[in-house]
N, C-alpha and C positions, 0 to 999 in steps of 0.2 A: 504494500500500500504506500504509494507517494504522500510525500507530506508535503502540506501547503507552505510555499516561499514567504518567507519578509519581504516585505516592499524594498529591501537596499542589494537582497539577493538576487532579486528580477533586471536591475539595472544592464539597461543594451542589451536585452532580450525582447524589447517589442517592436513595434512595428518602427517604421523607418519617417520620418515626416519632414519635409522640407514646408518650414517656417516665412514666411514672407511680409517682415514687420517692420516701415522703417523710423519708428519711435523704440528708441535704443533703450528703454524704462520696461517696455512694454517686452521688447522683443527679450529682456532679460529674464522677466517674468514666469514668459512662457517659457523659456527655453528651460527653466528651473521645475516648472510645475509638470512638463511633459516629462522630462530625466524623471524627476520621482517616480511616474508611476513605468518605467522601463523604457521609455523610446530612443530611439538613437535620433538626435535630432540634427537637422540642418540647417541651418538660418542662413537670408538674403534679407540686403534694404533693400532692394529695389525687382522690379517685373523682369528690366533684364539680366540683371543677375540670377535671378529666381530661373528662367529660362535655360540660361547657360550649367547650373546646378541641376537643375531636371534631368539635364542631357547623359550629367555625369555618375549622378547618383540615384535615379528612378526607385525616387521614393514610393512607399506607401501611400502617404497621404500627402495631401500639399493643404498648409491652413496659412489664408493670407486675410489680409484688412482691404476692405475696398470703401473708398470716399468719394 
C-alpha cells in the first residue's frame, strides 16, 4: 500500500506550466504558490517570450493575465 506524499515531497512532480505574468509581484507569487503544490514552473513577461518558451518547453499548461 503507497502512502500518501507531503506536499515538499511532491515538488517537480506535477505538471509542467508556463507562467505569462508581467507584474514581477504577481509573477512571484504565482510562481511560489504553483512550486508548492509540485509544478515545475516557467515564467515569461511578455506574449513573445511566452511564445519562444512554448516552442522550447511544451508545457502542460500555459496561465497568462490578459488586459
Amino acid at each position: 500500500m503507497q502512502q500518501p506524499q507531503a506536499r515538499g515531497d511532491m515538488a517537480g512532480h506535477g505538471p509542467t506550466i508556463l507562467l505569462v505574468e508581467d507584474n514581477a509581484a504577481m509573477q512571484t507569487l504565482m510562481r511560489s504558490l504553483l512550486a508548492e503544490v509540485g509544478s515545475v514552473v516557467h515564467a515569461c513577461d511578455s506574449g513573445e517570450a511566452a511564445l519562444a518558451c512554448y516552442e522550447r518547453v511544451r508545457p502542460d499548461w500555459v496561465l497568462m493575465d490578459i488586459k
